[in-house]
C-alpha positions in Angstrom: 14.4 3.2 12.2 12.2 3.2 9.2 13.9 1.5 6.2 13.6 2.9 2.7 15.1 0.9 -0.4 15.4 2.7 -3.5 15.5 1.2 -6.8 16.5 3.2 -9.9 18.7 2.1 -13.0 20.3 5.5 -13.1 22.3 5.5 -10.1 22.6 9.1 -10.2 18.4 9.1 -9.5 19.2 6.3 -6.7 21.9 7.6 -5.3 20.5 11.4 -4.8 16.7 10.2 -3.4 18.7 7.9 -1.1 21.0 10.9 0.0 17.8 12.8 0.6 15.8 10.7 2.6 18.9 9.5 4.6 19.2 13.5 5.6 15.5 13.1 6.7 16.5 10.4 9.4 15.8 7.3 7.4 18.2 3.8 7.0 18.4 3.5 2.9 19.7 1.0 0.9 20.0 1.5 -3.4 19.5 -1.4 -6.1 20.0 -0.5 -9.7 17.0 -3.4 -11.2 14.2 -5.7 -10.1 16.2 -8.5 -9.9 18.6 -6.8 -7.5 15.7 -5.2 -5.2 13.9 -8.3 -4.4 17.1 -9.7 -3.4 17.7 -7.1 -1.0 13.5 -7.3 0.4 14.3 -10.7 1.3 17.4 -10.0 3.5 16.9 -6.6 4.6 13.1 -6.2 4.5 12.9 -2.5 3.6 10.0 -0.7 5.1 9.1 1.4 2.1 10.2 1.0 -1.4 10.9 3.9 -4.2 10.6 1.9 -7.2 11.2 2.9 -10.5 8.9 1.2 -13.6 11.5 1.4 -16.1 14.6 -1.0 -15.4 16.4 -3.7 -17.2 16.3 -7.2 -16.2 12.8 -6.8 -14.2 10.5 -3.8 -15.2 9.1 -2.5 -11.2 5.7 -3.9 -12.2 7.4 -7.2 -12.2 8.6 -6.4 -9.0 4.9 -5.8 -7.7 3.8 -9.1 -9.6 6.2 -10.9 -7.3 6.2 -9.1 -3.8 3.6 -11.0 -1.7 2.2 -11.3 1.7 1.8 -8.7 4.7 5.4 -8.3 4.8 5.4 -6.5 1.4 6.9 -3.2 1.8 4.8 0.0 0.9 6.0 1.1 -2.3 5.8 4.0 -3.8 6.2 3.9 -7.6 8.7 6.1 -10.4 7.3 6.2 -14.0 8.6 8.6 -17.0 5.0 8.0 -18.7 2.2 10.6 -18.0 -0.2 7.5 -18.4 -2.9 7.1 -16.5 -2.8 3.0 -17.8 0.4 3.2 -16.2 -0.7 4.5 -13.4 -3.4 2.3 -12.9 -1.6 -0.9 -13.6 0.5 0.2 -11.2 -2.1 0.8 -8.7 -4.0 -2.1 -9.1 -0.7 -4.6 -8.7 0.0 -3.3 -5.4 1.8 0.0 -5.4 0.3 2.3 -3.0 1.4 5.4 -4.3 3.3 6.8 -7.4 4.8 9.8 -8.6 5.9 10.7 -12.3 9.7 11.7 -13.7 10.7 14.6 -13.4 9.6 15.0 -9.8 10.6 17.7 -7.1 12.4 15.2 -4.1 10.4 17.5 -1.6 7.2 16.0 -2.8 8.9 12.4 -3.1 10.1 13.0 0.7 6.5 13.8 1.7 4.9 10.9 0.1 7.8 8.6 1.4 7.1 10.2 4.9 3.7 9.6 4.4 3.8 5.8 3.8 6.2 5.4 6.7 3.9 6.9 9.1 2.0 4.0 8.3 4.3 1.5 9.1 5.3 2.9 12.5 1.6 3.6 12.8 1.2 0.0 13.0 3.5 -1.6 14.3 2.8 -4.1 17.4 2.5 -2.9 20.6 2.7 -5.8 24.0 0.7 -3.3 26.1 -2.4 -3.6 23.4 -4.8 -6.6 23.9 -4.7 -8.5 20.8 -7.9 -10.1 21.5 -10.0 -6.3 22.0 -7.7 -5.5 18.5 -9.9 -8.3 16.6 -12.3 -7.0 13.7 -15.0 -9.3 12.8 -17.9 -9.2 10.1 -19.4 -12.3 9.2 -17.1 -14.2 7.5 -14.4 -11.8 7.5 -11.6 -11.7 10.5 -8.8 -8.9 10.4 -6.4 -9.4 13.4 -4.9 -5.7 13.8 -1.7 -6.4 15.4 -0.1 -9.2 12.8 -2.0 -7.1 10.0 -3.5 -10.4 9.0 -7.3 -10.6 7.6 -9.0 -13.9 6.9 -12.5 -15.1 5.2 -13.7 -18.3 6.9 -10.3 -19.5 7.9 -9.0 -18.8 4.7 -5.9 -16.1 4.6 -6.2 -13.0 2.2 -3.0 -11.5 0.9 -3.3 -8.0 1.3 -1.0 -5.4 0.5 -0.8 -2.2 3.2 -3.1 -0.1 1.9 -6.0 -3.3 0.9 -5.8 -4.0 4.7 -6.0 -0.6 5.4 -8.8 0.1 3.7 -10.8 -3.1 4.9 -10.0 -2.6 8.6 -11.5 0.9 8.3 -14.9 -0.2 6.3 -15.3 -3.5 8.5 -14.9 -1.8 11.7 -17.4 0.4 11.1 -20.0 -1.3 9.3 -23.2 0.3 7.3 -21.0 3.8 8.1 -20.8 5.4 4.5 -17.2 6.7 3.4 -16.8 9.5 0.2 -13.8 8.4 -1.7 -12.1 11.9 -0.5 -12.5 10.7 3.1 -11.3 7.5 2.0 -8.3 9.0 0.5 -7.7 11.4 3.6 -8.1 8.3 6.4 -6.2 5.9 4.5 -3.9 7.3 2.4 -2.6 10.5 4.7 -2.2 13.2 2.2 -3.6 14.8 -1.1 -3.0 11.7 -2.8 -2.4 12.5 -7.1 -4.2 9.6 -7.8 -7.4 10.6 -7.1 -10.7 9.1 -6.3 -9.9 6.2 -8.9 -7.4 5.0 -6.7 -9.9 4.0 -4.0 -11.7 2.7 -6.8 -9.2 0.3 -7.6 -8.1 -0.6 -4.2 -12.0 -1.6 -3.6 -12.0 -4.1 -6.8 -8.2 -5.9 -5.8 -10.5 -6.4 -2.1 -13.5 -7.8 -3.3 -11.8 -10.3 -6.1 -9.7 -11.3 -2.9 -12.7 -11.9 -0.7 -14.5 -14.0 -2.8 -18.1 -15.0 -1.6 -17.7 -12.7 1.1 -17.5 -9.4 -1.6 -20.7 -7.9 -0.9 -19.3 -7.2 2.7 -18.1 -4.0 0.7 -20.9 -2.2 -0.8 -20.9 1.0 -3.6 -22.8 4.1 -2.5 -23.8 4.9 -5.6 -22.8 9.2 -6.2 -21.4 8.5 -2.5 -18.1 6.3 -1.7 -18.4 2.8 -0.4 -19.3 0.9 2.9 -18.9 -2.3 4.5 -22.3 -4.2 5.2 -23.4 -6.2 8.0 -24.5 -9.4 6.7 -28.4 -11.1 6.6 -28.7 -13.3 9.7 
């Protein structure tokens, strides 16, 4: 069963969206800060997180600063401001999705749905081959089953959606993506972030990759693909 943690200073918010998606057939636990929520990651490693931005102790961007590793959860993130610097701060430590207050809970249940889908999407499977399930591109190595992606030996530390998005551009290299297709084979739905957000999933990837950044190339007017490199 997918688990969802919600974290929310107002317990009345927490307390209802974890009513709401418990009704939709998920396990949900409720934290009232940041301090409180990545307690509860580290001992009951949540599958998706509904994180607010505004909470004492630990704001939910400091949450994102200090969630690492493939073992992140997705997290889908709460903001009061109708701020697109919000939004992209948000976006560009980690969040994969966000929503702004006031928000309907049939949209929030959708998006949450939407991000869980990946998570059972990819989970391992013993009858797949792990070997046949390896992605290489010069340098770059993404292991599909332990979600795990490395540049000459060296581990990248990638939230959901970054290894999403690599996996799909490496395994198909010189294949050019539009950002809407991007948007529609990564992130599942009409996503409200836009176009920007592939634009600023692309940038967190290439700062991680390092040398091996022009593996990702800009289309210009297009979208982005990944490039096979010079022998």
């Amino acid at each position: 069963m997918v688990r969802v943690l919600v974290v929310d200073d107002e317990a009345g918010i927490a307390e209802a969206v974890a009513y709401a998606l418990k009704r939709e057939g998920y396990e949900t636990e409720t934290a009232a800060d940041g301090a409180e929520a990545l307690e509860k990651v580290g001992v009951w490693r949540p599958d998706v997180m509904v994180l607010d931005v505004m909470m004492p102790r630990m704001s939910g961007f400091d949450v994102c600063r200090r969630l690492e590793g493939k073992d992140r959860p997705a997290i889908l993130l709460l903001t009061v401001k109708n701020d697109i610097v919000d939004k992209v701060l948000g976006l560009e430590l980690g969040a994969d999705d966000y929503m702004t207050k006031p928000f309907d809970i049939r949209e929030l249940i959708a998006r949450v749905k939407a991000l869980a889908r990946r998570v059972q999407d990819h989970a391992p499977s013993a009858s797949v081959d792990e070997e046949a399930e390896t992605v290489r591109l010069g340098a770059l190595a993404i292991e599909t089953l332990s979600r795990t992606a490395r540049v000459d030996g060296r581990a990248l530390d990638l939230t959901p959606k970054e290894f999403d998005l690599l996996r799909l551009l490496a395994a198909n290299p010189e294949r050019v993506y539009t950002r809407e297709a991007l948007l529609e084979l990564v992130w599942d739905m009409d996503f409200a972030g836009g176009t920007r957000t592939v634009d600023i999933h692309v940038q967190r990837l290439r700062r991680k990759l390092g040398d091996a950044q022009r593996l990702i190339q800009t289309v210009f007017g297009v979208g982005y693909k990944s490039a096979r490199p010079a022998e």
